[in-house]
Backbone as CSV, one residue per row, in Angstrom:
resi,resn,N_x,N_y,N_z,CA_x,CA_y,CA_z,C_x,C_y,C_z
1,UNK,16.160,-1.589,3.510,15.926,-3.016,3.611,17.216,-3.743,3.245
2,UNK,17.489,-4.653,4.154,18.471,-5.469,3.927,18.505,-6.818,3.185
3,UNK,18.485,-7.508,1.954,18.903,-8.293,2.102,19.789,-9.719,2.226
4,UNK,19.305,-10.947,2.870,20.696,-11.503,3.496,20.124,-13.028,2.693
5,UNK,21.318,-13.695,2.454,21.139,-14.938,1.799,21.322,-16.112,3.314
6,UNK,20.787,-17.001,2.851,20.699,-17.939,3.974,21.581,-19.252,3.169
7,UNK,21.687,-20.143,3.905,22.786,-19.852,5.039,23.432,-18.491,5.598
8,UNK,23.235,-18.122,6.903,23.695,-16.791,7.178,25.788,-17.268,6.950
9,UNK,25.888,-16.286,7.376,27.694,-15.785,6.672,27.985,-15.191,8.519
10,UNK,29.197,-15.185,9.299,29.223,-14.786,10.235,29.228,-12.938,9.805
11,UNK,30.419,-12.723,8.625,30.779,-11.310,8.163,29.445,-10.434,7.391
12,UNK,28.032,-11.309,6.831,27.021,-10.881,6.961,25.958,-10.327,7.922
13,UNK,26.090,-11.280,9.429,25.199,-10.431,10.269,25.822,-9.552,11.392
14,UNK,27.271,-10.000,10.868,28.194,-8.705,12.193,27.700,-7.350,11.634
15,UNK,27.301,-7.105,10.640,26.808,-5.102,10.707,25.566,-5.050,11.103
16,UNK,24.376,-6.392,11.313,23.420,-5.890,11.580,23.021,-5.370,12.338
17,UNK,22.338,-4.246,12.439,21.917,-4.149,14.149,20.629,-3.979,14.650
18,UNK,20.543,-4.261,15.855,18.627,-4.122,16.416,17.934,-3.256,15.754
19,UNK,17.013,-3.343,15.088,16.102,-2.528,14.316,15.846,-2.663,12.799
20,UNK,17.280,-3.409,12.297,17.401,-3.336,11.083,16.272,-4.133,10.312
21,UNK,15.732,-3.735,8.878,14.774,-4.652,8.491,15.604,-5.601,7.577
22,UNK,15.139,-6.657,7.273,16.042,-7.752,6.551,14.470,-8.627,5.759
23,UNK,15.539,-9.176,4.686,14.733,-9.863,3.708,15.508,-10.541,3.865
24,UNK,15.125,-12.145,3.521,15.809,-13.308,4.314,15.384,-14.472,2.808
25,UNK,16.425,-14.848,1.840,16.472,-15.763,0.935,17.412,-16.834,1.104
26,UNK,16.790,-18.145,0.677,17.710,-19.202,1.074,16.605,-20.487,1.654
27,UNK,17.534,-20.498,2.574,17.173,-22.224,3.200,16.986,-22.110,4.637
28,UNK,16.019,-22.251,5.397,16.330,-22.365,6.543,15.973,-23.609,7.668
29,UNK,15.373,-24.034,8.911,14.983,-25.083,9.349,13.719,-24.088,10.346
30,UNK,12.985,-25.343,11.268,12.007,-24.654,11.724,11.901,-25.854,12.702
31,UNK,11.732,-25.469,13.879,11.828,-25.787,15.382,11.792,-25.599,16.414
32,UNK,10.538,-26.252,17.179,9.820,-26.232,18.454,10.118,-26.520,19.842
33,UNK,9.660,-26.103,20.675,10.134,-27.009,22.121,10.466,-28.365,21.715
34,UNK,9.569,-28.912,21.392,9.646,-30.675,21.358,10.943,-31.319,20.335
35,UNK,11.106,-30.444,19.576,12.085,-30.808,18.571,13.479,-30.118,19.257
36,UNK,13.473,-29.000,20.106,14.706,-29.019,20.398,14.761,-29.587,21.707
37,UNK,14.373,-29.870,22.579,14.330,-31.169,23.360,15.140,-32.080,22.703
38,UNK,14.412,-33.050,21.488,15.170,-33.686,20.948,16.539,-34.122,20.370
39,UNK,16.577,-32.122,20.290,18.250,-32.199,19.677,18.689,-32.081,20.827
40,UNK,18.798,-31.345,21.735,19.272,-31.525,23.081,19.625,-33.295,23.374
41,UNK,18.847,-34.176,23.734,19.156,-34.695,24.194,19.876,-35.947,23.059
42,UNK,19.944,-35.394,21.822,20.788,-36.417,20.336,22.738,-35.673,21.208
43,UNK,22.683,-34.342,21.437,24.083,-33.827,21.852,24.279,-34.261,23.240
44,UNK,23.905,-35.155,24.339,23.951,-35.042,25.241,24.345,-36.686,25.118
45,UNK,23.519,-37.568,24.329,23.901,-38.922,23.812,25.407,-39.314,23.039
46,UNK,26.042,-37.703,22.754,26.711,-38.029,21.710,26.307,-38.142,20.219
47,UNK,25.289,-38.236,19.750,24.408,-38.791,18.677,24.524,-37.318,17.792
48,UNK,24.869,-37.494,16.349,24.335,-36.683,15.542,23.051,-35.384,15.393
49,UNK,23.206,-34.472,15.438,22.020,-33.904,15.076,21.232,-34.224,13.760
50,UNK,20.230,-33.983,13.352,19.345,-34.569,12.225,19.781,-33.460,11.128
51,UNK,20.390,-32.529,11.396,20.747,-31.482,10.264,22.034,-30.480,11.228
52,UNK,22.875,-30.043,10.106,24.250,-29.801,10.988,23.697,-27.575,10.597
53,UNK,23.894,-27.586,11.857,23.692,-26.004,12.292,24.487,-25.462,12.166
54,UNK,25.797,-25.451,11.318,26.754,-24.527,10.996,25.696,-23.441,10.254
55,UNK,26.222,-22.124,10.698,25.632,-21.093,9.918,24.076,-20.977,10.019
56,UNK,23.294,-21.681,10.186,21.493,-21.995,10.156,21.087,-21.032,10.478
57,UNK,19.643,-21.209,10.142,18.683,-19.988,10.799,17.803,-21.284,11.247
58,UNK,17.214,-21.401,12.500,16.251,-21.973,13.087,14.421,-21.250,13.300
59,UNK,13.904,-21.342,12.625,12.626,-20.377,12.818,11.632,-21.180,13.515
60,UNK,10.925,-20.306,14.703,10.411,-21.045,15.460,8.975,-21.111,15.418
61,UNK,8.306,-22.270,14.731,7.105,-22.152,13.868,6.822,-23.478,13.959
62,UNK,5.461,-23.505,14.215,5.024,-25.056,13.894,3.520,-24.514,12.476
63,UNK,4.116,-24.911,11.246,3.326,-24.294,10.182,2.238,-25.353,10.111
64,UNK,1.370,-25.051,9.503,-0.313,-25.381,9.271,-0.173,-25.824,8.285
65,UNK,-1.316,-27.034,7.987,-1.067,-28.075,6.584,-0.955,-26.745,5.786
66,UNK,-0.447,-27.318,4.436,-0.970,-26.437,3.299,-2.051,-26.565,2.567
67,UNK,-2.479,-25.533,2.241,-4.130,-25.110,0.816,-3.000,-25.541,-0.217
68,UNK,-4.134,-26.157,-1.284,-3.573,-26.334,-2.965,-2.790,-24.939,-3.459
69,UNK,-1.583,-24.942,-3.851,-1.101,-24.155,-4.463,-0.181,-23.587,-3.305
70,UNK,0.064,-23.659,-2.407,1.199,-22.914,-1.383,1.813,-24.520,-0.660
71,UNK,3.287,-23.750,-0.229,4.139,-25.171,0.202,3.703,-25.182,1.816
72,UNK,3.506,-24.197,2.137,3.030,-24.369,3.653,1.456,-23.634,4.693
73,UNK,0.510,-24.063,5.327,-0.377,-22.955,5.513,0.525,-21.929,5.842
74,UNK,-0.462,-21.334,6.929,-0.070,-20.002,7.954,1.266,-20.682,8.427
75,UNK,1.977,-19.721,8.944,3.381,-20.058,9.501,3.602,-18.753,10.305
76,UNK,3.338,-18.404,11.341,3.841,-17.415,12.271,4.458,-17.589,13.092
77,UNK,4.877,-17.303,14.008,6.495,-17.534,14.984,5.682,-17.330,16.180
78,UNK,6.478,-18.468,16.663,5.813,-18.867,18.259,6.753,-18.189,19.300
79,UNK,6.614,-18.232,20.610,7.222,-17.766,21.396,8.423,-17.802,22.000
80,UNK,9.654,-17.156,21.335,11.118,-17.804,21.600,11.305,-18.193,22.676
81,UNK,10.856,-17.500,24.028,12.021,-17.633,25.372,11.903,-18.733,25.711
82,UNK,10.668,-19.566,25.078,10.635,-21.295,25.621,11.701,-22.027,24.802
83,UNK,12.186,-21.696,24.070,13.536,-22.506,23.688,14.561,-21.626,24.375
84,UNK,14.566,-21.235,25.581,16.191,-20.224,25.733,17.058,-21.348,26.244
85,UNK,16.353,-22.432,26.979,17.351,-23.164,27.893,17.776,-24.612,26.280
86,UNK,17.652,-24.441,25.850,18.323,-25.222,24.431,19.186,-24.043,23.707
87,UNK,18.868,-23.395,23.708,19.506,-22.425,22.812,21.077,-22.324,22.688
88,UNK,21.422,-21.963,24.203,23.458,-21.795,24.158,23.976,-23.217,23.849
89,UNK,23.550,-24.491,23.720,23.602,-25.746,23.294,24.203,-25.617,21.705
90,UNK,22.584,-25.245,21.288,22.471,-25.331,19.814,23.757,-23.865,19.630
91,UNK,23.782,-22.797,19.833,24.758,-22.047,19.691,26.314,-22.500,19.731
92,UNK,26.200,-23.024,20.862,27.864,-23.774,20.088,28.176,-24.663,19.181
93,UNK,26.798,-25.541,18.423,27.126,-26.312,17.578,26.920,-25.808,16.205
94,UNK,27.508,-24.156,16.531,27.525,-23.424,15.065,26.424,-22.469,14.365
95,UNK,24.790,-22.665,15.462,23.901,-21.989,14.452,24.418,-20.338,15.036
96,UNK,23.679,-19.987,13.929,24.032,-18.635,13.829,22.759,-17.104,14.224
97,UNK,21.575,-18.135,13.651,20.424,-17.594,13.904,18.998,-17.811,14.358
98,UNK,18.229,-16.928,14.959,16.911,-17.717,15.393,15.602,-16.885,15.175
99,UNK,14.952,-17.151,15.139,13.520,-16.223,14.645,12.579,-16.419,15.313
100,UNK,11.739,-15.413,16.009,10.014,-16.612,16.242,9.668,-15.231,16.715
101,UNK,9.230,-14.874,18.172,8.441,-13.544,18.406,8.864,-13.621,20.113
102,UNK,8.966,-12.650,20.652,9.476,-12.158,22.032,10.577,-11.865,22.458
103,UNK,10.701,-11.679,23.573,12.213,-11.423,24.355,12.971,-12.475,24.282
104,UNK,14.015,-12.453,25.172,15.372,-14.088,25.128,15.722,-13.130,26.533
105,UNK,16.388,-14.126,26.966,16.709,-14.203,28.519,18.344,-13.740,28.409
106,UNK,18.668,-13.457,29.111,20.267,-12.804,29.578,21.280,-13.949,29.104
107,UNK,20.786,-15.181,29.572,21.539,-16.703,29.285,22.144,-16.455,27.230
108,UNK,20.691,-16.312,27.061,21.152,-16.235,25.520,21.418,-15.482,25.129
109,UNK,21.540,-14.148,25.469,21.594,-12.964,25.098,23.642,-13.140,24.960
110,UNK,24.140,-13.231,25.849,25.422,-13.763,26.743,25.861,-14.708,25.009
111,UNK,25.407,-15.607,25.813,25.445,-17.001,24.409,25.627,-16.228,22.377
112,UNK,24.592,-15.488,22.538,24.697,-14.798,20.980,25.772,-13.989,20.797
113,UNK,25.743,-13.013,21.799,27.331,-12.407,22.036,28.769,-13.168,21.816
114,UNK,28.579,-13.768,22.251,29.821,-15.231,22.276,30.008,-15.915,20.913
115,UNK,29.096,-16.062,20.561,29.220,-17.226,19.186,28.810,-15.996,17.590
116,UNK,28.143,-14.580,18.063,28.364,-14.045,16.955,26.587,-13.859,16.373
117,UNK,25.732,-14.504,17.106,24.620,-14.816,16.324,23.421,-13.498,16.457
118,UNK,22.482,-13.883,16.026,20.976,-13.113,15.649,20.014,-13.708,15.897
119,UNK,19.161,-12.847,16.772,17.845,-12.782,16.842,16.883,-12.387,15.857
120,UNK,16.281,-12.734,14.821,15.426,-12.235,13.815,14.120,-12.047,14.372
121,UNK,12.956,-11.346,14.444,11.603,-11.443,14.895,11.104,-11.581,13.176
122,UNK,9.892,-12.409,13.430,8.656,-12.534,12.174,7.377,-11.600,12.624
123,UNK,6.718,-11.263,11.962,5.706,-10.416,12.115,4.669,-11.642,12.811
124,UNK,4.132,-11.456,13.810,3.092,-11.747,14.427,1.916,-11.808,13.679
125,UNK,0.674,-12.781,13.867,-0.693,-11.939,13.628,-0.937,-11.860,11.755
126,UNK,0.106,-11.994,11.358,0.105,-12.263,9.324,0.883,-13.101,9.262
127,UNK,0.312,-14.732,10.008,0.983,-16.399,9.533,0.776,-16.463,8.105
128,UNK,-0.500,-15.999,7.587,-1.357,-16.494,6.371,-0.598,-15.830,5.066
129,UNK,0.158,-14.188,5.753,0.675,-13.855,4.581,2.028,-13.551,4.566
130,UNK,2.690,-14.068,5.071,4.072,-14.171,5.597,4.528,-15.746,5.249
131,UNK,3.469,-16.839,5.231,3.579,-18.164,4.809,3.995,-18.080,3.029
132,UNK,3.206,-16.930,2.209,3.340,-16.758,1.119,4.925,-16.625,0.501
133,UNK,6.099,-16.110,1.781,7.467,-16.000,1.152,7.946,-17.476,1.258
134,UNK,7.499,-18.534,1.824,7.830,-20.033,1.810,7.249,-20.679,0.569
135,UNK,8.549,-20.429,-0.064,8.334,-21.382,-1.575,8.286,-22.666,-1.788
136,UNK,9.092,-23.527,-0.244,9.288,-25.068,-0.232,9.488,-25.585,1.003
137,UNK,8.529,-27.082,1.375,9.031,-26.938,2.434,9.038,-29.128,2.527
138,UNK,9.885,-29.022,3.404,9.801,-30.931,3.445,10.471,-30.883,5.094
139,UNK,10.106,-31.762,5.426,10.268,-32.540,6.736,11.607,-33.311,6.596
140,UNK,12.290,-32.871,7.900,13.540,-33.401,7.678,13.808,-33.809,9.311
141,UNK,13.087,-34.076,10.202,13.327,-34.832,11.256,12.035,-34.810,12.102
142,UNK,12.069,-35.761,12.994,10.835,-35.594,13.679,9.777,-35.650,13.489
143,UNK,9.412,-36.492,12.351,7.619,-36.103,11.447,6.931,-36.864,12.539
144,UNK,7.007,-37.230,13.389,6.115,-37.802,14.530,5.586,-36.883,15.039
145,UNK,6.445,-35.626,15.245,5.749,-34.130,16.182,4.613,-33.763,15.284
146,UNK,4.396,-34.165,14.214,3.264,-33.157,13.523,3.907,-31.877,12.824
147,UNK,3.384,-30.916,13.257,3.131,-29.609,12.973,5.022,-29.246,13.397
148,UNK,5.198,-29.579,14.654,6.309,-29.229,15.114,8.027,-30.376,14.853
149,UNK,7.602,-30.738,13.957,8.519,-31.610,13.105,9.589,-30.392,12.393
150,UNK,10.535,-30.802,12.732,11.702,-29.879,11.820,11.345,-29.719,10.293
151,UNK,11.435,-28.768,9.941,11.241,-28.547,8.565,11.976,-27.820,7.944
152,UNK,12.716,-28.295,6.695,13.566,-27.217,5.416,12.465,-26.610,5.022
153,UNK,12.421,-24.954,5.238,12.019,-24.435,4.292,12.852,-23.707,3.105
154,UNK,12.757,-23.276,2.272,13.243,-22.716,1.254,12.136,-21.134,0.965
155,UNK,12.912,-20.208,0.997,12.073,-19.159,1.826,12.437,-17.551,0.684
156,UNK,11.937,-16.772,0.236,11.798,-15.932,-1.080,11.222,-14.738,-0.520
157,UNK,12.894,-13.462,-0.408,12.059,-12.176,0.287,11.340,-12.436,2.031
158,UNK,11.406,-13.077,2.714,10.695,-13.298,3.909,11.499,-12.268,4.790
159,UNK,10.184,-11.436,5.123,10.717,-10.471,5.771,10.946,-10.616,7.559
160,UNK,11.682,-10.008,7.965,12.228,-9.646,9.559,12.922,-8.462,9.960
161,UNK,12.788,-8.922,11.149,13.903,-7.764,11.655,14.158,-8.048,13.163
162,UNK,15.535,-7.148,12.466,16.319,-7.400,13.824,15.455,-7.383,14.937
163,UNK,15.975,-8.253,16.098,15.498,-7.579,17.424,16.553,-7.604,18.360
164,UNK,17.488,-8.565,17.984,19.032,-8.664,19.043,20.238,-8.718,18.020
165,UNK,21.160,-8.144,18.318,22.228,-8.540,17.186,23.242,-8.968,17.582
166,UNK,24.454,-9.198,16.695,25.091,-10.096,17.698,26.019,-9.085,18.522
167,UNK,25.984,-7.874,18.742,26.559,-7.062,19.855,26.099,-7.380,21.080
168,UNK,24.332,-7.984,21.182,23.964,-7.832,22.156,23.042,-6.506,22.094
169,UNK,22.609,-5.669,21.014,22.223,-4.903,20.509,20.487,-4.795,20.676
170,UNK,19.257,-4.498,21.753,18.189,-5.351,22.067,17.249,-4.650,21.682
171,UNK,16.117,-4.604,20.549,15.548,-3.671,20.066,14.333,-3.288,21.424
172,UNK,14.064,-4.528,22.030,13.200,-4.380,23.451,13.485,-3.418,24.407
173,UNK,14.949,-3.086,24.524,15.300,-2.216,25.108,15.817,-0.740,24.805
174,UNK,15.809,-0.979,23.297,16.398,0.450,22.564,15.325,1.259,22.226
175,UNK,14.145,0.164,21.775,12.592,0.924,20.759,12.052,1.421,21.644
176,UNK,11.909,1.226,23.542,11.092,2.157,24.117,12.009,3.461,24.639
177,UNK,13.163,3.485,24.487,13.824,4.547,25.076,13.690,5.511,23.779
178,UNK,13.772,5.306,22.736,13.345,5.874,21.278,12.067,6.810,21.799
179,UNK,11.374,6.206,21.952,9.796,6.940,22.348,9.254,7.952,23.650
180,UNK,10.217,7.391,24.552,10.700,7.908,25.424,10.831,9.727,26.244
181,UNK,10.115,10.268,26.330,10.311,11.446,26.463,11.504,11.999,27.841
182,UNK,12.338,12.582,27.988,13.032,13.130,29.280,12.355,14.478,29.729
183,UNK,11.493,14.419,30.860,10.752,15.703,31.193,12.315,17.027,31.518
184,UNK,13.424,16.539,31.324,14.306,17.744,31.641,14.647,18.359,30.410
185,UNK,13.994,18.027,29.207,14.076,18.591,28.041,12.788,19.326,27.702
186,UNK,11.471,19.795,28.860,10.748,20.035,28.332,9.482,19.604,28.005
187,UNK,9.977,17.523,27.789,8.957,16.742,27.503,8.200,15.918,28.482
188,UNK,6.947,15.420,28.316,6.425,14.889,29.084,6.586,13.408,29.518
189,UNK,6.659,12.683,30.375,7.430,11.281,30.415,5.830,10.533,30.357
């Protein structure tokens, strides 16, 4: 188990690679289609972003009120490839990392290669207990979206893992060849 302090470090996630497991402490943000829409079109105005993405981790989550005693409900990771066409955007304005659940398209794949960055996956399917490593969380742009309002979290042990690294490294494409049998060895395909 790896783990990595947030703000990520570029010389921190250059050894990671697809597969690796990581524990993830620090600070991060959290953002949806609708919110990166938004930043999209704040860089396209010229206009400030609402929080500066040097180094960031972006996790892609629209979290559930919170129960008494926790900073956020359930929080599980939504489906990345709908942010791919924001993504090489936000990549040149420094972030470093992104989290949520699925594949990424060649565009970004290209894009992460280039700027150095990471794909993190969150465990699917355990929002309720994966919400438990979010120690803090406040709204820091967008509270009109609701749920999908940018949010600082402040985040303790939250586990991931690799799924792209910044080689370009694709666990989608490495984990089934792993399993993989070659019938010229004997085995059955």
């Amino acid at each position: 188990m790896i783990h990595l302090q947030l703000p990520l470090q570029k010389d921190a996630i250059a050894g990671l690679r697809a597969g690796d497991e990581v524990l993830l402490t620090g600070t991060l943000y959290t953002a949806r289609d609708a919110a990166h829409k938004r930043m999209i079109a704040c860089l396209m105005e010229g206009k400030p972003l609402p929080f500066d993405l040097a180094g960031q981790l972006i996790y892609y989550v629209g979290p559930a009120p919170a129960s008494p005693g926790h900073a956020v409900g359930p929080a599980g990771p939504t489906t990345s490839y709908r942010m791919d066409a924001y993504t090489p955007a936000l990549l040149e304005q420094g972030l470093l990392g992104m989290m949520g659940k699925g594949t990424r398209g060649p565009e970004v794949i290209a894009a992460m290669r280039r700027h150095g960055a990471v794909y993190f996956g969150a465990v699917g399917g355990a929002a309720a207990l994966i919400s438990r490593r979010i120690v803090k969380s406040e709204v820091v742009a967008y509270g009109d979206l609701g749920t999908e309002a940018v949010h600082r979290f402040t985040v303790k042990d939250f586990p991931a893992l690799v799924l792209i690294d910044s080689l370009g490294g694709n666990l989608y494409e490495i984990g089934p060849r792993m399993y993989r049998r070659d019938p010229a060895d004997g085995g059955e395909e």
